[in-house]
N, C-alpha and C positions, 0 to 999 in steps of 0.2 A: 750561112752557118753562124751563130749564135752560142752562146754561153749562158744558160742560167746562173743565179746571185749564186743556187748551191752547188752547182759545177765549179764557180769558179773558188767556192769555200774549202771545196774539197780539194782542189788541184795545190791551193796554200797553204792547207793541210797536210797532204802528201810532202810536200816541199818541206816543209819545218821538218817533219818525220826524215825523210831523207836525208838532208841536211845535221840532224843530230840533235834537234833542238826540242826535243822531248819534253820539258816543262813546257815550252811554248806553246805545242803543238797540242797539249790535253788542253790546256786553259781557253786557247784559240776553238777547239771544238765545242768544250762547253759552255763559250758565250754564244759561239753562231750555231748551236744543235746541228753541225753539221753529221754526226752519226746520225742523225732519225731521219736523215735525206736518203731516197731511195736509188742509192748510186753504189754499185758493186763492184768494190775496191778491185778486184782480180782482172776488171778490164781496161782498168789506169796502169800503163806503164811506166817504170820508175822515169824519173826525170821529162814529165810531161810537160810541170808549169816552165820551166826550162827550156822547154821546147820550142812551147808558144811563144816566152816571150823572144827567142834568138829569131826563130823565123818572123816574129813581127817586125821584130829591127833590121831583121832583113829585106823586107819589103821597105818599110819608110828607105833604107835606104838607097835600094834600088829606084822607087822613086824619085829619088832626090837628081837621080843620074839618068834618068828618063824624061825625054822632048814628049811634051803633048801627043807629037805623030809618032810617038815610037821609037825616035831615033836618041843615040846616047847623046848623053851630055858630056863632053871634052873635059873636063875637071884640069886635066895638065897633073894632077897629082896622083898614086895608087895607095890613100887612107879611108878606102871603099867602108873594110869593118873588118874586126877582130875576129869576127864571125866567117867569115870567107873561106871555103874548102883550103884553099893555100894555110890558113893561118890556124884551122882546126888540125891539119895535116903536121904543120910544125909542132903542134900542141901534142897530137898523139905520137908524133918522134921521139920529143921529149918524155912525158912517159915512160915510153918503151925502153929509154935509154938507162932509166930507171931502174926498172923490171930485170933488164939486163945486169946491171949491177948489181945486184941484187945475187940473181944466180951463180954470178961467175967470183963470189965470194965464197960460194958453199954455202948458204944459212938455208936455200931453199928446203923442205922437207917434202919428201917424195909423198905422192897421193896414198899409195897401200900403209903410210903411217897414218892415215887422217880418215877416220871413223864419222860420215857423212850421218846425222839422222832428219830424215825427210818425214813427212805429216803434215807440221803445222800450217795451214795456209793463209797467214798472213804474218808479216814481218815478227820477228820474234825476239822482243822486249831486252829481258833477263833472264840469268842462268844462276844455278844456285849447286853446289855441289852436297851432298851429304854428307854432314863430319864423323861418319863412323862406318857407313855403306857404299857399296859402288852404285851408287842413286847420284842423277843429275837432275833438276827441277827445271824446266824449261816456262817462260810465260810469255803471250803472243799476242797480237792483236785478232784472232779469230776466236776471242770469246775463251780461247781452254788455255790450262796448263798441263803439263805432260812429267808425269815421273818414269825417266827412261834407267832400263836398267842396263850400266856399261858391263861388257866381259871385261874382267880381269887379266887376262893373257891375250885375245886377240885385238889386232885393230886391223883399220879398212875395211876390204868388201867381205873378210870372213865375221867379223864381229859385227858390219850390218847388217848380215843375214841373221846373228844370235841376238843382235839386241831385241828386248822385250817393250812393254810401254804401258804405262796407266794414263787414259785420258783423264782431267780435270775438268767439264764441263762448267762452265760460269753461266748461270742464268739467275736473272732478278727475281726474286722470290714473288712479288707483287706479281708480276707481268706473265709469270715465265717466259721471259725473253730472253736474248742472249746477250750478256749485259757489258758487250764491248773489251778493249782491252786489256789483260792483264799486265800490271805497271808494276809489279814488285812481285819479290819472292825474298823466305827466310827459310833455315832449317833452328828446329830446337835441337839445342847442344847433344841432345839423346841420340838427336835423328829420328825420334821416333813422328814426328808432327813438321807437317810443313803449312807456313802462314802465306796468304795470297791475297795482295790488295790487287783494287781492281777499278775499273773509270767509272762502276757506277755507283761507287763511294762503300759497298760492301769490301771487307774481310773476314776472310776463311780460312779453317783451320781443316788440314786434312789428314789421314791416317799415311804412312807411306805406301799401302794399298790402293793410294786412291781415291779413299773413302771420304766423304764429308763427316765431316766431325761434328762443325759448327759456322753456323754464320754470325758473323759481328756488323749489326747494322745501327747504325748511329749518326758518320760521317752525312755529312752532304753533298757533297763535290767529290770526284778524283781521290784516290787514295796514292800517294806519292812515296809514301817508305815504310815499310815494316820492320820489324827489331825483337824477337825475344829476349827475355833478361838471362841471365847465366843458367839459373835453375830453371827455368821452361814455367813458372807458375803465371808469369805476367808475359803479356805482347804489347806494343807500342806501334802507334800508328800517326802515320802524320799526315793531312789532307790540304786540298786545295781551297776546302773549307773556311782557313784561316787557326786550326785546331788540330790540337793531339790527344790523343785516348791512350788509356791503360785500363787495359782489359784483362780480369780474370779468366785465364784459360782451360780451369774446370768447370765454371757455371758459365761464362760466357757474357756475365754482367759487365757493367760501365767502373772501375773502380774509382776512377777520375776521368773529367772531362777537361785542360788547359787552353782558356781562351787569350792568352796574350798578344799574339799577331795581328796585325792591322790588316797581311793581305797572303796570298797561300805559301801552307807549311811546305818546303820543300824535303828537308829530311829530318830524320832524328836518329838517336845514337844513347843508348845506355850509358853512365857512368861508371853505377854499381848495383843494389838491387832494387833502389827505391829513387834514385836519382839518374835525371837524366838531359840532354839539351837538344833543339831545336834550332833550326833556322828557316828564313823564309825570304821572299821578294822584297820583301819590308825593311833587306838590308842589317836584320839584327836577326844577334844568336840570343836565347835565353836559354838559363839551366835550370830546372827543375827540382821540385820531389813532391812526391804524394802525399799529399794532406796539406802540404800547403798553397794558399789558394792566391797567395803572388810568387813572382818568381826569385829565386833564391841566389840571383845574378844574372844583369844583363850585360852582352856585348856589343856596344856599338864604336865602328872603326872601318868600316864596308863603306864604299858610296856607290853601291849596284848590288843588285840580286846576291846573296848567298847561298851556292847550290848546295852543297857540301859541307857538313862537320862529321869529327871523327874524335873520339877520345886517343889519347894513347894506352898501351898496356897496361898499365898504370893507374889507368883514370885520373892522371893530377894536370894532365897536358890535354888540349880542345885545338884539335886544327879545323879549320875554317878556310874554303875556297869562294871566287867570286867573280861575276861577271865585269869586275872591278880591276881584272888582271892581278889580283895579288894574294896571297896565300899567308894567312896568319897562325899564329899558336900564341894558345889563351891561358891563362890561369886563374883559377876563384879567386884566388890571393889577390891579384890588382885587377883595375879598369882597362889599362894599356898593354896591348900583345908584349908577350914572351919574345914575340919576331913578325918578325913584314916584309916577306919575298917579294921581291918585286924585278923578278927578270923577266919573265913573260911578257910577251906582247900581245899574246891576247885575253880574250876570257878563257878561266880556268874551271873543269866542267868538274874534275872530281879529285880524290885527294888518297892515300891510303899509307898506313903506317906499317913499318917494316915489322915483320916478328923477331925483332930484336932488341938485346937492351936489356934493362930492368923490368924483372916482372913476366918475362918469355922465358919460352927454353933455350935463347941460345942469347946468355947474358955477356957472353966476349964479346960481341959485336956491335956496332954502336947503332944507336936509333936514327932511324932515316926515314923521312917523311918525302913521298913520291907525288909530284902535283903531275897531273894531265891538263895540256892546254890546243883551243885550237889556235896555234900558233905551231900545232903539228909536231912538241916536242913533247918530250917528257923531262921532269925535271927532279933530282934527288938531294935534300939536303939532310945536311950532318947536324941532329940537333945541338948536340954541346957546342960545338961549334958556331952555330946559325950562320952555315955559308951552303950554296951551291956545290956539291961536290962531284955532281954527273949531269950532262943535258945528253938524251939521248934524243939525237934528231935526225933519225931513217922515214920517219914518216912524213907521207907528202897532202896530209891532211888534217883536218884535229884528232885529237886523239880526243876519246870519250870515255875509255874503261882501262885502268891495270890493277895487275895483282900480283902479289909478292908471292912466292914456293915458300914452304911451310920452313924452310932450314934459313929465310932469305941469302941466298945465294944467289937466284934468279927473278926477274921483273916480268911480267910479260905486258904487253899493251897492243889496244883495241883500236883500229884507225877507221875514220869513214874513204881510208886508200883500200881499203876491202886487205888490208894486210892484217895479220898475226903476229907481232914478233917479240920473240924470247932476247931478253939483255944479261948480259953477266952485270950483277951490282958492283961487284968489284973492282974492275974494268972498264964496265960502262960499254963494253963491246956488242956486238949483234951475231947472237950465238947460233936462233933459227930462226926461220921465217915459214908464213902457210900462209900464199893469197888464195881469199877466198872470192867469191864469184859477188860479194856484194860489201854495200858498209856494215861496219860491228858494232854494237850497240854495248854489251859488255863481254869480260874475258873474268875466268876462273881458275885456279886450280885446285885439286881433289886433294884429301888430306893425306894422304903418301906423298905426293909430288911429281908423277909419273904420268899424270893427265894434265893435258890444258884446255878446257871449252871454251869457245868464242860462239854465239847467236849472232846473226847476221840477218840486214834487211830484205833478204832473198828465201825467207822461210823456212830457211836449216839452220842447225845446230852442229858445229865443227867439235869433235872432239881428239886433238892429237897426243898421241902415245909419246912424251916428251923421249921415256930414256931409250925406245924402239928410234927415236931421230936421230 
C-alpha cells in the first residue's frame, strides 16, 4: 500500500480544514491543485492524516521493542507511546470528565431546542443571518450556498420538518464546473441581497430567492471576505490574490481595484462609505478610500499573519488580531496602537466588537472588544479601560468564531471541542451549552436574539432556540 503525492496533498488538506486553519488550508490547495485531484472528499474520514501518522509511530515503535525473531525486547521501562490503548483510554476519561461537567452544571441544552439542518455535503464554511428576515445563509465546501428559511415559533424536529431551503449552486462560468468551496457570506443591510465569495476567486450577488443576480469576476485567487457598505450600493472584497475590489452593485463594474499587499488579503471591513481597511499575511493593516490610488494609512505592529480587523461602531477605533498572539486597537490619528493585548498564548483567529457604547443602541454600556484564541479561551476587554475584564475558558480547544446578542448581554463562541457555548458578559459565566457532533467553524445570532447558528465540519448547520433553552 502506497500513497500518491495527491493523496497525501489531500489528507494535509483535510488536516488544516479540520484542525481550523482555514487560511492555510485554501492557500495550501491552491498552490498544490489539490481540488483538480480526482479524490472524493466523502470517502476520507475526518481525522485520517492523524491516523496515519499515530499508527506509523506505532509501528516504528513497536519495532523498536521487537527481536529480529519475534520476540520483545525487555526495555525495563513502560514509555512504549502516548499513543497506546492505555494512554488514549486516559485521554478519553478525561474528556469525558469534561463533558460531565459540563452537564451536571445545567448549561446542557436539550436536543428538541436544536433545529438540525442537513443537505450540505461537505463541511460547512460560514453562516450569515438576515438582518431583517428569518433567512440564514449557510456556505460549504460542496460547491453551494443554502438560504434556509428558519420557523419563527418552532424548533427541533417540528421546525425541521417546516424548514424550507434555496440551493445556491457555484459553478465557474468558463468551465461550468463546480467551482469549489464557498469561503464567505454577507447580507446587505436590506436583506434583500446576499454576497458569496468563493475559491475560485468569483463573487456573487444573489436575490434572497435564490436567484443569481450577478457574478463579480476579476479576483484571481480564493476570495477570503466579503463586506457590503451601509447603503448596499458598494461590495468589498478581499483575496488571496494579494488585492481588494469595490464593486458597483448595480452594474457590476470594478470601481477600484487596491494593490497594496505583498502576499494574501485576509479580510476587510468598511469604515464608512467610501473608506475602508484591510489586512493580510504580510503582517500589515492598511486603510483605504476610493480614488485614491495609495493608502490613506498604514499599520505596521504584527510580527505574523493578521487574520482579523474590525472597525468599532464608530468607525474611529481598528481592532486587529494575529498569529502573533496579540490583539491591537488602532487609530488614523497615530502610528502606535491605542492598546496591545497580550494575554493569549496562542494565535488569535478572530476578533468582534461588543454592540455597545458610543454610536450603538445600547450607549450605557461600555465597549468591549472580544478576542478568540486557540489557546481555547475567549478573552473580553474593557476599552476605556484597556484591561482584560473576562477570560472565558470552558473550551478544550481553539476557539474559531463568537458573536455578541444584539442587546450585548450575551457572547456566544465556536470551538473545534465541537461545543456551542453561550457566556453572560457580565459575569463571564457559562450560561448554555450544545455539543454538536463535529468542529464549528463560525457562530451567529439572528437580529432578535432568540436564535444562535453554529456550521460545523460534519455538514450541518446547528440552529438553537436561545430563549426556548
Amino acid at each position: 500500500m502506497s500513497l500518491t503525492s495527491d493523496e497525501l496533498n489531500y489528507l494535509v488538506y483535510r488536516y488544516l480544514l479540520e484542525s481550523g486553519y482555514t487560511h492555510t488550508a485554501f492557500s495550501f490547495a491552491n498552490e498544490s491543485l489539490v481540488t483538480k485531484a480526482n479524490i472524493n472528499g466523502a470517502d476520507v474520514p475526518p481525522g485520517s492524516l492523524i491516523s496515519f501518522v499515530q499508527k506509523g509511530m506505532m509501528y516504528v515503535e513497536i519495532e523498536q521493542h521487537i527481536n529480529d525473531d519475534g520476540t520483545e525486547i525487555d526495555t525495563g521501562d513502560d514509555k512504549m507511546s502516548l499513543l497506546l490503548p492505555g494512554h488514549l483510554q486516559a485521554r478519553d476519561e478525561e474528556k469525558s470528565e469534561t463533558a460531565e461537567a459540563m452537564d451536571e452544571d445545567g448549561t446542557e441544552i436539550e436536543a428538541g431546542k436544536v433545529t438540525t439542518l442537513s443537505g450540505h455535503e461537505s463541511e460547512v464554511f460560514t453562516v450569515a443571518w438576515n438582518p431583517v428576515k428569518s433567512l440564514l445563509a449557510s456556505g460549504s465546501g460542496d460547491s453551494s450556498a443554502r438560504i434556509w428559511h428558519i420557523p419563527t415559533t418552532d424548533s427541533g424536529a417540528e421546525a425541521e420538518r417546516n424548514v424550507q431551503w434555496h440551493i445556491l449552486e457555484h459553478f465557474n462560468a468558463a468551465s461550468n464546473e463546480k467551482a469549489k468551496d464557498v469561503t464567505t457570506l454577507d447580507w446587505n443591510s436590506e436583506g434583500t441581497l446576499l454576497a458569496t465569495g468563493s475559491y475560485d476567486g468569483q463573487a456573487r450577488i444573489w436575490n434572497e430567492q435564490g436567484k443569481l443576480v450577478m457574478t463579480l469576476n476579476k479576483h484571481k485567487g480564493p476570495v477570503f471576505s466579503l463586506k457590503w457598505n451601509r447603503t448596499g450600493s458598494l461590495l468589498l472584497s478581499g483575496s488571496v490574490d494579494k488585492t481588494s475590489i469595490v464593486w458597483d452593485t448595480k452594474t457590476g463594474d470594478v470601481v477600484q481595484q487596491f494593490v497594496f499587499h505583498s502576499a494574501p488579503t485576509l479580510d476587510v471591513d468598511w469604515r464608512n462609505s467610501n473608506s475602508f481597511a484591510t489586512c493580510s499575511t504580510d503582517k500589515t493593516i492598511y486603510v483605504c478610500k476610493i480614488g485614491e490610488d495609495q493608502p490613506v494609512k498604514r499599520f505596521q505592529g504584527h510580527s505574523d499573519e493578521v487574520n482579523a480587523i474590525k472597525w468599532d461602531p464608530t468607525g474611529t477605533m481598528l481592532a486587529s488580531c494575529s498569529d502573533d498572539f496579540s490583539a491591537k486597537v488602532w487609530s488614523v490619528k497615530q502610528d502606535e496602537p491605542l492598546h496591545d493585548f497580550r494575554l493569549h498564548t496562542k494565535e488569535i483567529y478572530t476578533i468582534k466588537w461588543s454592540p455597545t457604547g458610543p454610536g450603538t443602541k445600547n450607549p450605557g454600556k461600555p465597549l468591549l472588544l472580544a478576542t478568540a484564541s486557540f489557546d481555547s479561551t475567549v478573552k473580553l476587554w474593557n476599552i476605556e479601560l484597556g484591561e482584560c475584564v473576562q477570560t472565558l475558558s470552558r473550551h478544550s480547544e481553539p476557539v474559531y468564531s463568537v458573536a455578541f446578542n444584539p442587546t450585548g448581554d450575551f457572547i456566544a463562541s465556536g470551538s473545534f471541542d465541537k461545543c456551542l457555548h453561550v457566556w453572560s458578559v457580565k459575569e463571564g459565566s457559562l450560561v448554555r451549552t450544545y455539543r454538536g457532533s463535529s468542529g464549528i467553524f463560525e457562530v451567529a445570532w439572528n437580529a432578535s436574539g432568540d436564535k444562535v447558528a453554529a456550521c460545523f465540519f460534519s455538514k450541518v448547520v446547528a440552529v438553537v432556540d436561545f430563549k426556548a433553552a
